[in-house]
CHARMM internal coordinates of N, CA and C (Angstrom, degrees):
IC EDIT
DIST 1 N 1 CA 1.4447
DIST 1 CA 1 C 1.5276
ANGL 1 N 1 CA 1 C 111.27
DIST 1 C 2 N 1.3498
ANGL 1 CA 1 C 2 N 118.96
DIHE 1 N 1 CA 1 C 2 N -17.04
DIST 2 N 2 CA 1.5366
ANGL 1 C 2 N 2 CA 122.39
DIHE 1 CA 1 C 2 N 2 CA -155.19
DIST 2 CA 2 C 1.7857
ANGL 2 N 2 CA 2 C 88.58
DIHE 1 C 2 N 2 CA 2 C -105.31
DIST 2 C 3 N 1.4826
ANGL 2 CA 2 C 3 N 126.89
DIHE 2 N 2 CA 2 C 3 N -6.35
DIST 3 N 3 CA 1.6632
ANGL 2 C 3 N 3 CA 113.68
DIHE 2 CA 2 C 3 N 3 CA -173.37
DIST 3 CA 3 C 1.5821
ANGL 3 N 3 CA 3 C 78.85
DIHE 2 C 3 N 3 CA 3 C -89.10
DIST 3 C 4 N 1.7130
ANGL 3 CA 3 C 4 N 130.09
DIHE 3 N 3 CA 3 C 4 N -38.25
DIST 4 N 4 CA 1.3194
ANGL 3 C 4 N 4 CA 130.69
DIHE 3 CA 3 C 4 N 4 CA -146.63
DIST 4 CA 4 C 1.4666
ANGL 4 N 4 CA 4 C 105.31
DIHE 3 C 4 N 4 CA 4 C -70.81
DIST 4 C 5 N 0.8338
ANGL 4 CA 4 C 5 N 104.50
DIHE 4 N 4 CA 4 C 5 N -19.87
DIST 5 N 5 CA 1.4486
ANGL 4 C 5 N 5 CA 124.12
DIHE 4 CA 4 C 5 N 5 CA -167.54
DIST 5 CA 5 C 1.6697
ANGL 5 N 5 CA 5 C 113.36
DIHE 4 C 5 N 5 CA 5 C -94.91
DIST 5 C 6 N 1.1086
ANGL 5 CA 5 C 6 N 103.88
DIHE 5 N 5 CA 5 C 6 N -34.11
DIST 6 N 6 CA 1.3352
ANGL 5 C 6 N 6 CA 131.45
DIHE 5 CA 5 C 6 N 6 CA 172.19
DIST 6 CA 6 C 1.8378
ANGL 6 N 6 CA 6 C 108.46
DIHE 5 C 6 N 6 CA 6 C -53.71
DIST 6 C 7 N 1.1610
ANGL 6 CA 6 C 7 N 75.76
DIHE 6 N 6 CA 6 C 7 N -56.48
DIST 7 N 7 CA 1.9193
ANGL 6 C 7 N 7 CA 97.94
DIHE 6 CA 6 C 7 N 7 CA -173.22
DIST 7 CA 7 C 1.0717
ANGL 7 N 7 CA 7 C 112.27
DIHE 6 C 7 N 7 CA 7 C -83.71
DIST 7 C 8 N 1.1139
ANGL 7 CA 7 C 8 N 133.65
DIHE 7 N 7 CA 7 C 8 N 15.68
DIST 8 N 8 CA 1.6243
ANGL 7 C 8 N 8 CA 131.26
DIHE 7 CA 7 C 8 N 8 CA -177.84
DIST 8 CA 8 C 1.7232
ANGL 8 N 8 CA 8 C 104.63
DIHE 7 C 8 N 8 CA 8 C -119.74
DIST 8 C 9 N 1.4913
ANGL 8 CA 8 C 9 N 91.33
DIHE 8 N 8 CA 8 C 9 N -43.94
DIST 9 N 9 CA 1.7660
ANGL 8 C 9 N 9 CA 95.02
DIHE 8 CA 8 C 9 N 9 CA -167.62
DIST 9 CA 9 C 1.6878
ANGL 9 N 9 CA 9 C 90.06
DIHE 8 C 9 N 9 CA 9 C -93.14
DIST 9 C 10 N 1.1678
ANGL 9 CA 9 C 10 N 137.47
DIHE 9 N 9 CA 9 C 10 N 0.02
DIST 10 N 10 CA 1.6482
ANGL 9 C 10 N 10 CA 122.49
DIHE 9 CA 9 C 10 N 10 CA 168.72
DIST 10 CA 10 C 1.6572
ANGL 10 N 10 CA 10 C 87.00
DIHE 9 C 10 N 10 CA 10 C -79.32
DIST 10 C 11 N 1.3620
ANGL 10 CA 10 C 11 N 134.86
DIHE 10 N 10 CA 10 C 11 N -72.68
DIST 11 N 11 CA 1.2938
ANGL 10 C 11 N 11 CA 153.01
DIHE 10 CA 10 C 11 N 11 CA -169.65
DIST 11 CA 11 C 1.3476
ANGL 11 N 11 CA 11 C 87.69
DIHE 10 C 11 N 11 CA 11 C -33.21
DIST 11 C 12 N 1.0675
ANGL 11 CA 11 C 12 N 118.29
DIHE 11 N 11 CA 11 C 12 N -66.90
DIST 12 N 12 CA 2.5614
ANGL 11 C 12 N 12 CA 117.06
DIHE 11 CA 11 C 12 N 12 CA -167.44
DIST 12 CA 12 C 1.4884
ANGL 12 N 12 CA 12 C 96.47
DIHE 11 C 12 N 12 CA 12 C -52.80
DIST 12 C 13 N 1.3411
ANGL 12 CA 12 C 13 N 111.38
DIHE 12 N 12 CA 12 C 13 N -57.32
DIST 13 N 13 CA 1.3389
ANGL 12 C 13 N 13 CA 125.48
DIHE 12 CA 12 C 13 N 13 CA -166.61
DIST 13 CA 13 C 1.4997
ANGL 13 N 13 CA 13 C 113.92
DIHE 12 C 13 N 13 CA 13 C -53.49
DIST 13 C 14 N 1.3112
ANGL 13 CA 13 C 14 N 129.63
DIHE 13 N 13 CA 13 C 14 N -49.00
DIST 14 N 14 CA 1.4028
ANGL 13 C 14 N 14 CA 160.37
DIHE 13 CA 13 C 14 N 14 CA -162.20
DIST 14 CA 14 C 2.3192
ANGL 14 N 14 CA 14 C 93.10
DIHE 13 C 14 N 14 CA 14 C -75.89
DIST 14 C 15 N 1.1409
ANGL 14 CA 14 C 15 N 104.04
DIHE 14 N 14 CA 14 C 15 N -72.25
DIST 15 N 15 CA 1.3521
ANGL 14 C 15 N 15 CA 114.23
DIHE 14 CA 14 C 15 N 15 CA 159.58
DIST 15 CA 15 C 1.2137
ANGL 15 N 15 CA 15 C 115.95
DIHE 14 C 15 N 15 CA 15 C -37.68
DIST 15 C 16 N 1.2982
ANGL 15 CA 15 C 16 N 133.82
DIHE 15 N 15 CA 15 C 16 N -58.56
DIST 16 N 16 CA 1.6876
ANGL 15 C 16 N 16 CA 141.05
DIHE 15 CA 15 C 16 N 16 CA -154.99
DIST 16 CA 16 C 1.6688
ANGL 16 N 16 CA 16 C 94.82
DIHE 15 C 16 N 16 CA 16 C -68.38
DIST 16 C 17 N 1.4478
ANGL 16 CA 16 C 17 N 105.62
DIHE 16 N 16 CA 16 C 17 N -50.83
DIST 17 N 17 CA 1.4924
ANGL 16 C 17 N 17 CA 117.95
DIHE 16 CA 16 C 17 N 17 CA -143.10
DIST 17 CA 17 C 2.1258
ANGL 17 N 17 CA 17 C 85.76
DIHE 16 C 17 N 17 CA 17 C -85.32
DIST 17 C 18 N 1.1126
ANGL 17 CA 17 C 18 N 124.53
DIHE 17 N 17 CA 17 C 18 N -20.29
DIST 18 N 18 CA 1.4839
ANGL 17 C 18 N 18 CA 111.47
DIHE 17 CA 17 C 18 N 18 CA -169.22
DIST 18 CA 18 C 1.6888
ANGL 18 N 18 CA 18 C 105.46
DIHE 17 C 18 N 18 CA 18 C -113.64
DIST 18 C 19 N 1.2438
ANGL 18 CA 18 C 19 N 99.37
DIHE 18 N 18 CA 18 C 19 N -10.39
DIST 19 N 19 CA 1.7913
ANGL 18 C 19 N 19 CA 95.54
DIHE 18 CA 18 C 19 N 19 CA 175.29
DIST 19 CA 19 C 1.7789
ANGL 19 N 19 CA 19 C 96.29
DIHE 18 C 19 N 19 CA 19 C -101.84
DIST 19 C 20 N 1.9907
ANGL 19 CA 19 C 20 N 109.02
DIHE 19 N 19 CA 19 C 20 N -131.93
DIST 20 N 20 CA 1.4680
ANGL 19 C 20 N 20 CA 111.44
DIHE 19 CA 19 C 20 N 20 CA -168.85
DIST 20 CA 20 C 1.4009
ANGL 20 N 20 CA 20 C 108.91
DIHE 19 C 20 N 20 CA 20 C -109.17
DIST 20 C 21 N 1.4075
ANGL 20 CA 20 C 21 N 115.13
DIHE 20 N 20 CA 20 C 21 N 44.52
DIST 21 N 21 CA 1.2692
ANGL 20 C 21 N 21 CA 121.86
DIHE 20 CA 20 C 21 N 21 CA 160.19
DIST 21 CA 21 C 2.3507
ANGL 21 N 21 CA 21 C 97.79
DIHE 20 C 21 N 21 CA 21 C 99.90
DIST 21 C 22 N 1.0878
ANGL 21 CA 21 C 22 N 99.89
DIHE 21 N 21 CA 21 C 22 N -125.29
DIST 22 N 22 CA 1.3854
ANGL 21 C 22 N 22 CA 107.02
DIHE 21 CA 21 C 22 N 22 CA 176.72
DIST 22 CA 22 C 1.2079
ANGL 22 N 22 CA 22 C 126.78
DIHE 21 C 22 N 22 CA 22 C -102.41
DIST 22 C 23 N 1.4780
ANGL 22 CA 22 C 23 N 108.64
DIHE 22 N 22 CA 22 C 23 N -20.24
DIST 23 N 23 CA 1.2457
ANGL 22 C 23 N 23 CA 112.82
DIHE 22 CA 22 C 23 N 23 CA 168.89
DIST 23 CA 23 C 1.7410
ANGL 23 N 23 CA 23 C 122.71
DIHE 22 C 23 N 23 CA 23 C -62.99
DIST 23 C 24 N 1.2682
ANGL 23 CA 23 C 24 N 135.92
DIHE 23 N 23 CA 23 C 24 N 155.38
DIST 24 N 24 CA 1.5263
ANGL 23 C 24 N 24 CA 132.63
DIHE 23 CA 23 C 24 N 24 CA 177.03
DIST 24 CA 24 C 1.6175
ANGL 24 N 24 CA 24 C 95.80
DIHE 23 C 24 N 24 CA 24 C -161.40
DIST 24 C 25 N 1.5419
ANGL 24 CA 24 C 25 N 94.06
DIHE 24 N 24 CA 24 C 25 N 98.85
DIST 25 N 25 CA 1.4009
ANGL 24 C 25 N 25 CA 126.50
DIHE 24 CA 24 C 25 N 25 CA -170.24
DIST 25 CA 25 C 1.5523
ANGL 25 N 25 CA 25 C 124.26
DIHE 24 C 25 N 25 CA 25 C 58.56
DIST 25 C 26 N 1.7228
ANGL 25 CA 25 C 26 N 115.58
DIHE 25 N 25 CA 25 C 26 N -170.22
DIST 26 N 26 CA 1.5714
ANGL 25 C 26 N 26 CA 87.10
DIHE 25 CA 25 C 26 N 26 CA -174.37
DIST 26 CA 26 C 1.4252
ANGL 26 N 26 CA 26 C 112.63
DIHE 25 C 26 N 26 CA 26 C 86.31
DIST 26 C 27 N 1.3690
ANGL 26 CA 26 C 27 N 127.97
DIHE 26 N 26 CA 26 C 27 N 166.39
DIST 27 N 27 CA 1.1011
ANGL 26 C 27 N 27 CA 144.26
DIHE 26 CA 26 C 27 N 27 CA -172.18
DIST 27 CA 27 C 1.9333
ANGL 27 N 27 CA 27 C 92.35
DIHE 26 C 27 N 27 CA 27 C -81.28
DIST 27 C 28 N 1.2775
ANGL 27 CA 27 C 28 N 100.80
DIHE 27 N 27 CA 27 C 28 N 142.38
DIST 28 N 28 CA 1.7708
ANGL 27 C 28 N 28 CA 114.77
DIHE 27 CA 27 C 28 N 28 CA -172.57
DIST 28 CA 28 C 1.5781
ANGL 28 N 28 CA 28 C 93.80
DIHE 27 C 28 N 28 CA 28 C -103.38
DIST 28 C 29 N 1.5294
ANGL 28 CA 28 C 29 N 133.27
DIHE 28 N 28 CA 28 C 29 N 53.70
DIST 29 N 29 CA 1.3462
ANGL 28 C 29 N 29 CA 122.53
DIHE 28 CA 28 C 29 N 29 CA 176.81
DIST 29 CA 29 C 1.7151
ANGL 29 N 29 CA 29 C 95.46
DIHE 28 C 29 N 29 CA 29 C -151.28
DIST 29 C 30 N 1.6916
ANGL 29 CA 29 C 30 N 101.60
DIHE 29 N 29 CA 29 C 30 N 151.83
DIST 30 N 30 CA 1.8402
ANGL 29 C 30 N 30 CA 104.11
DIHE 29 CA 29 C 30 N 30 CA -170.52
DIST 30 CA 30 C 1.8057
ANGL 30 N 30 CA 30 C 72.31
DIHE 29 C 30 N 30 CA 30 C -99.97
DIST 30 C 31 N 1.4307
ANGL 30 CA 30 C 31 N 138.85
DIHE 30 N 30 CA 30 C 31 N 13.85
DIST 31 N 31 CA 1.5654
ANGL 30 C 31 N 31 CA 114.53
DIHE 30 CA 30 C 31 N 31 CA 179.06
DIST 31 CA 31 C 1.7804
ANGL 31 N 31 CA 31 C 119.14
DIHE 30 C 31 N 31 CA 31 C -57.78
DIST 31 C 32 N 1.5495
ANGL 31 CA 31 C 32 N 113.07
DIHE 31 N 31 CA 31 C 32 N -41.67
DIST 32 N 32 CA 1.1455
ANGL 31 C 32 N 32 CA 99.53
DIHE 31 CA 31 C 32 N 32 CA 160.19
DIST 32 CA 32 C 1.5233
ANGL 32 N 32 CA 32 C 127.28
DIHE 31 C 32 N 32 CA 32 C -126.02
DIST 32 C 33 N 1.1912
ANGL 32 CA 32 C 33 N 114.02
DIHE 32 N 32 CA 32 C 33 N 76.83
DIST 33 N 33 CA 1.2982
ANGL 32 C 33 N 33 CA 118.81
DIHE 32 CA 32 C 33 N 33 CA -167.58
DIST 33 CA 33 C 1.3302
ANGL 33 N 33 CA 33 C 92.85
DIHE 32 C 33 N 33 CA 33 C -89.81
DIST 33 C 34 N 1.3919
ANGL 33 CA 33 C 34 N 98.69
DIHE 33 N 33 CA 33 C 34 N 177.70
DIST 34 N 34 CA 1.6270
ANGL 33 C 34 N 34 CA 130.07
DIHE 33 CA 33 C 34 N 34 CA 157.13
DIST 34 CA 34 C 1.7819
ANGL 34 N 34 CA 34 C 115.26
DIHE 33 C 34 N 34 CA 34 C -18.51
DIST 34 C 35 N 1.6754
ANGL 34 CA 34 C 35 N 107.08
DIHE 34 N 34 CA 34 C 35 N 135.02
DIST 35 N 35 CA 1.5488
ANGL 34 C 35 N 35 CA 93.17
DIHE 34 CA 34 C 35 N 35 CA -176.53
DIST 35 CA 35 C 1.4673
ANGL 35 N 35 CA 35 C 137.99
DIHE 34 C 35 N 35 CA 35 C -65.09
DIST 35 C 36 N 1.8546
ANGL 35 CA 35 C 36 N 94.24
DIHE 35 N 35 CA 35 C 36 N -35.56
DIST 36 N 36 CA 2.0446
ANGL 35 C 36 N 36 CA 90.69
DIHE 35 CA 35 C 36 N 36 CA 168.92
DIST 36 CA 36 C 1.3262
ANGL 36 N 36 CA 36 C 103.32
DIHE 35 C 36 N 36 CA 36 C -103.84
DIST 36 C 37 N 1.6263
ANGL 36 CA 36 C 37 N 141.82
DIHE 36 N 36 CA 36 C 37 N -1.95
DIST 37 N 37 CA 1.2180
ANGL 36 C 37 N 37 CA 119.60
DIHE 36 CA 36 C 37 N 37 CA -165.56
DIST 37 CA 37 C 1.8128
ANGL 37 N 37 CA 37 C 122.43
DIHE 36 C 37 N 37 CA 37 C -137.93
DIST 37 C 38 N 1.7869
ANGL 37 CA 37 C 38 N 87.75
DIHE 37 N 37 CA 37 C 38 N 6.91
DIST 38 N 38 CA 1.4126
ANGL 37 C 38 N 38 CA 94.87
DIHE 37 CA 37 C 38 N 38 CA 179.74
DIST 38 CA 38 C 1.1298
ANGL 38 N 38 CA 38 C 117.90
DIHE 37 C 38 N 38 CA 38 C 80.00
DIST 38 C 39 N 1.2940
ANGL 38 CA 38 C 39 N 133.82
DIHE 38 N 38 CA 38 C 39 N -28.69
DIST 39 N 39 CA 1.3544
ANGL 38 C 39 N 39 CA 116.41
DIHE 38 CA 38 C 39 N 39 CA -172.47
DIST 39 CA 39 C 1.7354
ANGL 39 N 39 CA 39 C 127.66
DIHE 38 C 39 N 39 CA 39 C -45.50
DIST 39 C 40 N 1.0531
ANGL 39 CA 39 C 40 N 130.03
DIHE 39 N 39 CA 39 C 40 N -174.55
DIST 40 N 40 CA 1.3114
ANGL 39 C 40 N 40 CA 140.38
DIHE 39 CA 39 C 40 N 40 CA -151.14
DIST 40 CA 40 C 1.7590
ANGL 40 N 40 CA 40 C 92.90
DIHE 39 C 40 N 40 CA 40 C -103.77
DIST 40 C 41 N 1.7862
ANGL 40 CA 40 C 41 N 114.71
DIHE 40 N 40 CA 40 C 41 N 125.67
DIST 41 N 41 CA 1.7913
ANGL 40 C 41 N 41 CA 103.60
DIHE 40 CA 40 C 41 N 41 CA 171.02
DIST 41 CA 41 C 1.5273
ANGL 41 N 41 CA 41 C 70.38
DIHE 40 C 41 N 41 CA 41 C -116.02
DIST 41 C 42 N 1.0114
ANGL 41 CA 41 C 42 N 148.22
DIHE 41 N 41 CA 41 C 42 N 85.13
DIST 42 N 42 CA 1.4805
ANGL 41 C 42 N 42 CA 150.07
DIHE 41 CA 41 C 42 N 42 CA 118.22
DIST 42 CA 42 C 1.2927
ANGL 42 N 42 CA 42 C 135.08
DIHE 41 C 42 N 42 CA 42 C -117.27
DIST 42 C 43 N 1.4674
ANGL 42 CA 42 C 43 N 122.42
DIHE 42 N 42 CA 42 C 43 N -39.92
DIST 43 N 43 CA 0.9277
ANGL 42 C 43 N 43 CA 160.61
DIHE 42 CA 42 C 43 N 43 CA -171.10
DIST 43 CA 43 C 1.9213
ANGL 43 N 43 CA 43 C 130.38
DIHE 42 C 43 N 43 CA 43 C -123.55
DIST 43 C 44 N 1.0828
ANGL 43 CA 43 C 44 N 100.69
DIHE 43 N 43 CA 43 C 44 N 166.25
DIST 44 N 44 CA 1.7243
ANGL 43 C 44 N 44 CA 98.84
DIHE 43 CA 43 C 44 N 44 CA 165.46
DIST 44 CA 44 C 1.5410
ANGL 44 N 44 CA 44 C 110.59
DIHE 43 C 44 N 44 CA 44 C -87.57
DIST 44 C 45 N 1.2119
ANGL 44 CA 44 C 45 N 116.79
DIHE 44 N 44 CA 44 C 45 N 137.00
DIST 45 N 45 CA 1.8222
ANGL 44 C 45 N 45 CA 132.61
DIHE 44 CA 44 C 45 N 45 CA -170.69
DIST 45 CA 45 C 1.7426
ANGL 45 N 45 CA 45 C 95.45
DIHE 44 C 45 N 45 CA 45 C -99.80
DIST 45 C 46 N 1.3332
ANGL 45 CA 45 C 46 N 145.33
DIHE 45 N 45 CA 45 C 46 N 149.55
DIST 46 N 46 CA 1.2563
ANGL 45 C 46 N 46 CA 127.78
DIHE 45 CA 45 C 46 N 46 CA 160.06
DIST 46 CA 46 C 1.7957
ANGL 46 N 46 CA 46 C 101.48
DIHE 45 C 46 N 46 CA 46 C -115.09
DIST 46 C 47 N 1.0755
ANGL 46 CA 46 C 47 N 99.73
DIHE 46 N 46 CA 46 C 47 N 16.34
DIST 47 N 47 CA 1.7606
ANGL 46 C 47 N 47 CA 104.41
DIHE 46 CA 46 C 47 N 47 CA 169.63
DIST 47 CA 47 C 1.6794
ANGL 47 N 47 CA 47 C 91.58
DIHE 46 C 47 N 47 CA 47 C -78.47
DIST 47 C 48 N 0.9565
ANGL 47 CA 47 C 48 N 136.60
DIHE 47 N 47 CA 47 C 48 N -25.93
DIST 48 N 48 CA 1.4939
ANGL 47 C 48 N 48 CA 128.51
DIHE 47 CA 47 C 48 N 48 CA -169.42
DIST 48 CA 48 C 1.5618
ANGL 48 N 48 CA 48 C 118.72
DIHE 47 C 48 N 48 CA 48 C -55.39
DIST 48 C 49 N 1.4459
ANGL 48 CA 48 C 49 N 99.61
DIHE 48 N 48 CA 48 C 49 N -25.22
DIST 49 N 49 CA 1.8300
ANGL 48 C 49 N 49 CA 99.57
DIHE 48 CA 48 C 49 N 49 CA 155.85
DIST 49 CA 49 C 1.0053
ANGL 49 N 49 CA 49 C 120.82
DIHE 48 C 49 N 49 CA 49 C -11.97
DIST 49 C 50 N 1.4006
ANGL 49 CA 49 C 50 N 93.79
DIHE 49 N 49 CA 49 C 50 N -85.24
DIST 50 N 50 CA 1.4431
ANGL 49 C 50 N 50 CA 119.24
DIHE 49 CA 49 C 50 N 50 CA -165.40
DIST 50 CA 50 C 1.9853
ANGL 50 N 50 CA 50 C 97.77
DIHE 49 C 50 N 50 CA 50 C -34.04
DIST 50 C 51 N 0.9549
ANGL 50 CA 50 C 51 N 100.13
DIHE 50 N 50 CA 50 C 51 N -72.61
DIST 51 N 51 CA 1.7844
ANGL 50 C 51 N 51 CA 107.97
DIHE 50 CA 50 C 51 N 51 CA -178.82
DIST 51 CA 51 C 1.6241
ANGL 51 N 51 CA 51 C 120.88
DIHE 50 C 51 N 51 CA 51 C -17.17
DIST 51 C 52 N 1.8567
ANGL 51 CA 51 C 52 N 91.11
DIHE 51 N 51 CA 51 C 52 N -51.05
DIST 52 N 52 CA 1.4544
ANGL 51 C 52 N 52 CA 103.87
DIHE 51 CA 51 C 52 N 52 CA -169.80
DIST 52 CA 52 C 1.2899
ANGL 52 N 52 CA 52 C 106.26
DIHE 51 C 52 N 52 CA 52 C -85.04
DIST 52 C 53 N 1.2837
ANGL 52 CA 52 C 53 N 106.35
DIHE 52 N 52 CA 52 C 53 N -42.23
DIST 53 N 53 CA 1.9757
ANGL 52 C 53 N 53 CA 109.12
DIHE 52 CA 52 C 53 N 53 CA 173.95
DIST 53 CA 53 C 1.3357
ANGL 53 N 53 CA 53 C 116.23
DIHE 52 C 53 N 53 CA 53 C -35.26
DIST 53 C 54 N 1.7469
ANGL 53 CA 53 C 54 N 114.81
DIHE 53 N 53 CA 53 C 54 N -61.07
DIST 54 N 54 CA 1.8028
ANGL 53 C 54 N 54 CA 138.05
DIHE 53 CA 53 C 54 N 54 CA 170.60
DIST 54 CA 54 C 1.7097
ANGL 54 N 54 CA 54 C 99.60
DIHE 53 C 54 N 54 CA 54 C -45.59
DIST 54 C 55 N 1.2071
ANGL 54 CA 54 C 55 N 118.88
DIHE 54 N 54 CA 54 C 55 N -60.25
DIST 55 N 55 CA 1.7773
ANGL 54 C 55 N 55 CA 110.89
DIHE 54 CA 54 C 55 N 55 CA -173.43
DIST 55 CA 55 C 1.2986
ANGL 55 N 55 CA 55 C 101.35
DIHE 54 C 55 N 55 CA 55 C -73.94
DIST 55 C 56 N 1.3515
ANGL 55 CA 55 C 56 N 161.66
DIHE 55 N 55 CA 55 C 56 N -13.45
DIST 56 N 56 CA 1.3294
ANGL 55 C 56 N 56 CA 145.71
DIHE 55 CA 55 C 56 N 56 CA 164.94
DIST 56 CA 56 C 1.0146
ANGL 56 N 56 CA 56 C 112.57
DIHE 55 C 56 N 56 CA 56 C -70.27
DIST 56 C 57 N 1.7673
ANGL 56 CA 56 C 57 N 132.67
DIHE 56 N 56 CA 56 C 57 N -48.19
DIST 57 N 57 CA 1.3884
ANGL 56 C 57 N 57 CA 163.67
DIHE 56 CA 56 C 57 N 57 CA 154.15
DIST 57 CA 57 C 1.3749
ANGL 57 N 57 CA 57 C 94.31
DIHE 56 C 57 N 57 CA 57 C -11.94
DIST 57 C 58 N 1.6237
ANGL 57 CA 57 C 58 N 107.61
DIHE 57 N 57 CA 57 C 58 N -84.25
DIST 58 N 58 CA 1.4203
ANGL 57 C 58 N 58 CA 119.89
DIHE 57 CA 57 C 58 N 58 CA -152.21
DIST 58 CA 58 C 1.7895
ANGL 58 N 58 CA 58 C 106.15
DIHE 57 C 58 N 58 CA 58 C -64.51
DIST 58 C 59 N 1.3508
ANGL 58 CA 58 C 59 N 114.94
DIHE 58 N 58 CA 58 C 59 N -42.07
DIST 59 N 59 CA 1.4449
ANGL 58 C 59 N 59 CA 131.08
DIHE 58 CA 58 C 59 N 59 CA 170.30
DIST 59 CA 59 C 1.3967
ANGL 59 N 59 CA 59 C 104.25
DIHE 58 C 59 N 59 CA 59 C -61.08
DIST 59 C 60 N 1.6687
ANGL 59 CA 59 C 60 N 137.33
DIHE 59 N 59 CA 59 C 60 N -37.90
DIST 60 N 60 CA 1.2527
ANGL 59 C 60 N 60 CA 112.86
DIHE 59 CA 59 C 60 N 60 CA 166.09
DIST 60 CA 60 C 1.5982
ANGL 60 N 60 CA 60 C 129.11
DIHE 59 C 60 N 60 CA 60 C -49.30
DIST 60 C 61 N 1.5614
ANGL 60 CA 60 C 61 N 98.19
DIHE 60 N 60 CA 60 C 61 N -64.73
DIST 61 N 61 CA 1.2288
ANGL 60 C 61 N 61 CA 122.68
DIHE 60 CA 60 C 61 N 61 CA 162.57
DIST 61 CA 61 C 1.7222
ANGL 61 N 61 CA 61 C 122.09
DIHE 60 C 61 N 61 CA 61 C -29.64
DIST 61 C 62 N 1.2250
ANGL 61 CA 61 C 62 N 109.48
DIHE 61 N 61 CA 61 C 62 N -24.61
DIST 62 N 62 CA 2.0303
ANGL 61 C 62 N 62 CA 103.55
DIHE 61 CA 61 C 62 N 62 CA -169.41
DIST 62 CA 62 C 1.6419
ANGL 62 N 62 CA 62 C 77.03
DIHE 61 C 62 N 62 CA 62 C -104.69
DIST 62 C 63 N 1.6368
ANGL 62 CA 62 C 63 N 155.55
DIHE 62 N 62 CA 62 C 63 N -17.17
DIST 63 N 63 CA 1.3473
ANGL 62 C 63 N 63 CA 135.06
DIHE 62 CA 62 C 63 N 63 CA 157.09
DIST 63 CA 63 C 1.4336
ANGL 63 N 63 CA 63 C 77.72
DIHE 62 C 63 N 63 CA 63 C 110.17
DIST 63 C 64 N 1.4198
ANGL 63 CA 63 C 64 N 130.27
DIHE 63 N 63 CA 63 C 64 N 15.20
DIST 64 N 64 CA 1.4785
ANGL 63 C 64 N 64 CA 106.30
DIHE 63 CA 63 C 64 N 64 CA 145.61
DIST 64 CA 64 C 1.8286
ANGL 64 N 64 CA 64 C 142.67
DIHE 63 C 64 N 64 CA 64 C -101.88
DIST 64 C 65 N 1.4030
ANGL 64 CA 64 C 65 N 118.24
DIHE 64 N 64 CA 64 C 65 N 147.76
DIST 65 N 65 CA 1.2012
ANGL 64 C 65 N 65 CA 102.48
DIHE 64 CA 64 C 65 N 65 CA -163.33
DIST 65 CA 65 C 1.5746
ANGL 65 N 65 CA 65 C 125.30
DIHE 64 C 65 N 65 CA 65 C -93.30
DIST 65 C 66 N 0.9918
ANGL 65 CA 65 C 66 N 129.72
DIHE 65 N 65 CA 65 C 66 N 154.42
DIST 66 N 66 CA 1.6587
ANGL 65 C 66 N 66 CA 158.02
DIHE 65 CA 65 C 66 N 66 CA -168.24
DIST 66 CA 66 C 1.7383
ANGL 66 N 66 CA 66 C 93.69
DIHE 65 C 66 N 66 CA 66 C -43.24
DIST 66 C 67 N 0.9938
ANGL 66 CA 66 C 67 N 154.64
DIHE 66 N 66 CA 66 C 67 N -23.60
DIST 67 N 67 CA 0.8451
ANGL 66 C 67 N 67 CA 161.29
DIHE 66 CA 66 C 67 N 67 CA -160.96
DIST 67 CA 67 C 1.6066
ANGL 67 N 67 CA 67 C 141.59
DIHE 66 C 67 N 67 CA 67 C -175.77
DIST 67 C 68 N 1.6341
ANGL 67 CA 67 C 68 N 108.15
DIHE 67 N 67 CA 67 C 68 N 53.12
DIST 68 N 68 CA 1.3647
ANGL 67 C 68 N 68 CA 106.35
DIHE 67 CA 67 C 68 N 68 CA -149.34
DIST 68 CA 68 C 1.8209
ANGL 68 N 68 CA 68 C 125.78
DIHE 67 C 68 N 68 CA 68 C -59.25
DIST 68 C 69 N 0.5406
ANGL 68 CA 68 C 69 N 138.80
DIHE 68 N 68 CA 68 C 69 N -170.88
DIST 69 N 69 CA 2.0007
ANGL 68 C 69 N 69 CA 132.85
DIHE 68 CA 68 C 69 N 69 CA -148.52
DIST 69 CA 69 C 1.7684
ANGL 69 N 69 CA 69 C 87.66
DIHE 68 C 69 N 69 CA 69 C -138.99
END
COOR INIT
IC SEED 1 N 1 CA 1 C
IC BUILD
């Protein structure tokens, strides 16, 4: 889990740092982002990881699964 993880945030990271930062389209400014976390209401944010990483995390952790049947 720790190479998978590895390879995702070099890949965001690798992207962020050679295009216009985190933003991907949309207005390129945190002036009016999101109320506690800044993100982008114009555009796609790729800080949003973080978000989805924490809800898979926490849902691993309570022993429920990724896709229940």
């Amino acid at each position: 889990m720790i190479e998978q993880g590895c390879v995702l945030g070099s890949a965001t990271g690798a992207y962020m740092s050679n295009g216009t930062g985190h933003w991907v389209g949309g207005v390129q400014s945190d002036t009016n982002g999101s109320l506690f976390f800044g993100w982008s209401r114009t555009g796609g944010d790729l800080r949003l990881w973080t978000a989805v990483t924490l809800a898979v995390f926490v849902q691993a952790m309570m022993g429920r699964p990724l896709f229940p049947v």
